[in-house]
Backbone as numpy.savetxt, mean C-alpha at the origin, in Angstrom:
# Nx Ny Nz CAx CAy CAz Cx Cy Cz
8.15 -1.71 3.39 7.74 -3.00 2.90 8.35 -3.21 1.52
8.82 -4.67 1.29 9.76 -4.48 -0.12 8.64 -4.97 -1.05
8.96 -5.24 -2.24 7.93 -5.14 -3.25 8.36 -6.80 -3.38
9.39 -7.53 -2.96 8.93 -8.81 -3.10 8.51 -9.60 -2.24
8.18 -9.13 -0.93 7.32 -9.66 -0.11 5.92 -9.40 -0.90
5.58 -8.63 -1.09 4.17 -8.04 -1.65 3.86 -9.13 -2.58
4.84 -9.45 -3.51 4.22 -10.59 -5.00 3.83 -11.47 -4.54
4.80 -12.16 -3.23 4.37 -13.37 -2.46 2.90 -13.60 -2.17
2.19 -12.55 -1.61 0.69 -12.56 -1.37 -0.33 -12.49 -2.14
-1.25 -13.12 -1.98 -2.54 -12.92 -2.75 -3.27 -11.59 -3.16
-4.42 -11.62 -4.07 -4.84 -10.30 -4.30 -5.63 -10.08 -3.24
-6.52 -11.01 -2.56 -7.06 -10.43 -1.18 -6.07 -9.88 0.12
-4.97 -10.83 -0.11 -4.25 -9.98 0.82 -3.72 -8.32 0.81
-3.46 -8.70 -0.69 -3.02 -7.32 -1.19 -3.99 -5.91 -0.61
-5.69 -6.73 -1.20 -6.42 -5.59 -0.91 -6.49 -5.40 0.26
-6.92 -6.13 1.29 -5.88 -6.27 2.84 -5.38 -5.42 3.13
-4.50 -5.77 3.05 -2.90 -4.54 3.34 -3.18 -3.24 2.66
-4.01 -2.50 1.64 -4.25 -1.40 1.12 -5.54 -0.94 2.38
-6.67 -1.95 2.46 -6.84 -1.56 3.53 -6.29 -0.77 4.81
-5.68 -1.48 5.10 -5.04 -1.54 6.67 -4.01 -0.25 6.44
-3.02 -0.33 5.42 -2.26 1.13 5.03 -3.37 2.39 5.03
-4.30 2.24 4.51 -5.38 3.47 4.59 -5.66 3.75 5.73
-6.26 2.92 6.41 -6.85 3.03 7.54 -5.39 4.12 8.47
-4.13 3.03 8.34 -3.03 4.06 8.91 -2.70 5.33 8.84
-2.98 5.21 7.74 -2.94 6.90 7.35 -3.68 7.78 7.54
-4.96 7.16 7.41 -6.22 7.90 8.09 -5.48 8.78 9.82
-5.23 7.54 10.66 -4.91 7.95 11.38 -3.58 8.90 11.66
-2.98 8.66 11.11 -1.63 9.64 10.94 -2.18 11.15 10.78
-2.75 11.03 9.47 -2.77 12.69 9.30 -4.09 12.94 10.53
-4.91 12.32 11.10 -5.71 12.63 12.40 -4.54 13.49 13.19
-3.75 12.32 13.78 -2.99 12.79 15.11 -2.15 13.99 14.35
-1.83 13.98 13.36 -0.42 15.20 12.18 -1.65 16.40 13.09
-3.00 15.82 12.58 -3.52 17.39 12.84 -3.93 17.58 14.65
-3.94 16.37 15.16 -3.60 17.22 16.69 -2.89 17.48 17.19
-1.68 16.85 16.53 -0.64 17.40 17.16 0.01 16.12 18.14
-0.53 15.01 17.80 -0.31 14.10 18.26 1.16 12.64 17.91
1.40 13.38 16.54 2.08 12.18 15.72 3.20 12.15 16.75
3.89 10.76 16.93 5.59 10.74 16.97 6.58 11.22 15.61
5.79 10.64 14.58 7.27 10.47 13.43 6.47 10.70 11.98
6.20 11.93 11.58 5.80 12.61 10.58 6.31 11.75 9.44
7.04 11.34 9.43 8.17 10.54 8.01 7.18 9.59 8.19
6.57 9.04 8.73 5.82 7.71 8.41 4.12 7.69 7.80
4.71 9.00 7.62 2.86 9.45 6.63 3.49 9.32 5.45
4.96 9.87 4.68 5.21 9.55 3.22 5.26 7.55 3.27
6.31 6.97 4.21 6.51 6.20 4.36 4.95 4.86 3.80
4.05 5.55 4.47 2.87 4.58 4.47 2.25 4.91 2.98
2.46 6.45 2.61 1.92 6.64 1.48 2.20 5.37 0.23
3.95 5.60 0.23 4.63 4.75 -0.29 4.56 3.63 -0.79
4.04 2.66 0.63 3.28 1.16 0.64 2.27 1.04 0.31
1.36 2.38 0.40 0.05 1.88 -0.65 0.55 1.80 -2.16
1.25 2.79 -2.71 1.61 2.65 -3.64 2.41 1.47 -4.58
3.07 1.20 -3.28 3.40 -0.16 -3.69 2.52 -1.19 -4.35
1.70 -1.84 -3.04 0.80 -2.80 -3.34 -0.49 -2.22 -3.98
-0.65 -1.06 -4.82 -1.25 -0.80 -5.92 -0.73 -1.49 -6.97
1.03 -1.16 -7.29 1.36 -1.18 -8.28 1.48 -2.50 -8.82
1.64 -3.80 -7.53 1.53 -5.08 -7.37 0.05 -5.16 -7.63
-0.96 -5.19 -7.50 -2.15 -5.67 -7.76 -2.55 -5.23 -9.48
-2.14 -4.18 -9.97 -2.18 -3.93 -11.06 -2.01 -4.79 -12.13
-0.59 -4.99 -11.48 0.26 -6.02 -12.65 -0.21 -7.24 -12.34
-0.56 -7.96 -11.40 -1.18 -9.19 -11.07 -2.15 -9.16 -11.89
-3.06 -7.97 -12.18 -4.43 -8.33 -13.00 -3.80 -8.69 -14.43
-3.15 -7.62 -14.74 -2.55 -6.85 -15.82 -2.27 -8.40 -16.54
-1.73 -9.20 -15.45 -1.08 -10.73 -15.96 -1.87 -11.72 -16.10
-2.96 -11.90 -15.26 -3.88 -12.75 -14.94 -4.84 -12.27 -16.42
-4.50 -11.36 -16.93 -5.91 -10.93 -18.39 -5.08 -11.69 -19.53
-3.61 -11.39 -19.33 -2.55 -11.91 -20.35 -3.14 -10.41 -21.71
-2.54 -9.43 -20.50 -2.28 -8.31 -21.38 -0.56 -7.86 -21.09
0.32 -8.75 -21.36 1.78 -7.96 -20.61 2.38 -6.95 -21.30
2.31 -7.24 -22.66 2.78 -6.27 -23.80 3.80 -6.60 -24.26
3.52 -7.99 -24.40 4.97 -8.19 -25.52 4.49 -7.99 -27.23
């Protein structure tokens, strides 16, 4: 997921999608541990996108307080 699709969306969406990435992952490392996964790379992969739209909701606040740091 690119990080400028992410700005496009709202902060509910954002939290949304952190949702829904969790939830994925939840399930990933489930099946990692039965033995179930197809594609192991998509547990960093998802990690990734939470991280993303963390780092997007951050700065959204970060901006919305009108703390940017100039």
């Amino acid at each position: 997921m690119k990080p400028s699709a992410l700005r496009e969306l709202t902060i509910d969406e954002l939290r949304q999608k952190d949702q829904d990435l969790r939830r994925e992952l939840f399930n990933l490392r489930f099946r990692l541990a039965t033995g179930e996964v197809e594609n192991p790379m998509r547990i960093r992969a998802v990690r990734k996108d939470i991280a993303r739209v963390l780092t997007v909701i951050a700065a959204r606040q970060k901006t919305e307080q009108g703390l940017t740091g100039r």
